[in-house]
Phi, psi and omega in degrees: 000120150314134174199141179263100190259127172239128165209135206230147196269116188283336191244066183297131180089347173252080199249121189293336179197174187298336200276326202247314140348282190301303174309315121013263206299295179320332178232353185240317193244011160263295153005275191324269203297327148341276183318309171294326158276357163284321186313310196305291185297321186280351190046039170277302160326128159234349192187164175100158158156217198261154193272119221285139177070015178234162175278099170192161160219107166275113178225160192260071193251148164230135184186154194294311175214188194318306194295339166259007158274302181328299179301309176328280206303303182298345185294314185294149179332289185329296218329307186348300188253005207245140157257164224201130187228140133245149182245122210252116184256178170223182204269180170324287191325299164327305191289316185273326115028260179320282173314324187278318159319305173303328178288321197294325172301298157301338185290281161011278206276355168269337181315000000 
């Protein structure tokens, strides 16, 4: 299964000193992309990655089900402190699939 995983750092930006900056980039956000290139290579990762001038990642997980999308998402550094949406998609192909059975359906029930 395909899930579009959004995560966002909620105190983006608020960082208390130069000292607390630096410790941040040092245990949350190299930690975080480490991980994001193990994904990559393990090809859980399929797309995606972080969202350019913000503390977030819009990502692409690929995983058999909810609960091994859980264990992903939760592995990470970020999730701690991040709120965090997953969407569980479907492919195109499904979607067209789907729709053309829904018109037969209607065509059906207007004869």
């Amino acid at each position: 299964m395909l899930f579009l995983v959004e995560v966002d750092h909620v105190e983006s930006g608020n960082v208390s000193s130069a000292d607390a900056g630096r410790g941040f980039i040092e245990q949350v956000i190299f930690p975080t992309l480490t991980q994001l290139d193990q994904l990559v290579a393990d090809k859980t990762l399929v797309s995606g990655g972080p969202v350019a001038g913000r503390v977030a990642l819009r990502l692409m997980i690929e995983a058999d089900s909810s609960e091994q999308l859980d264990r992903v998402v939760t592995s990470l550094r970020l999730w701690f402190i991040a709120e965090t949406r997953a969407t569980p998609l479907i492919t195109v192909a499904e979607r067209r699939d789907h729709v053309k059975k829904l018109v037969e359906r209607l065509a059906a029930i207007r004869s």
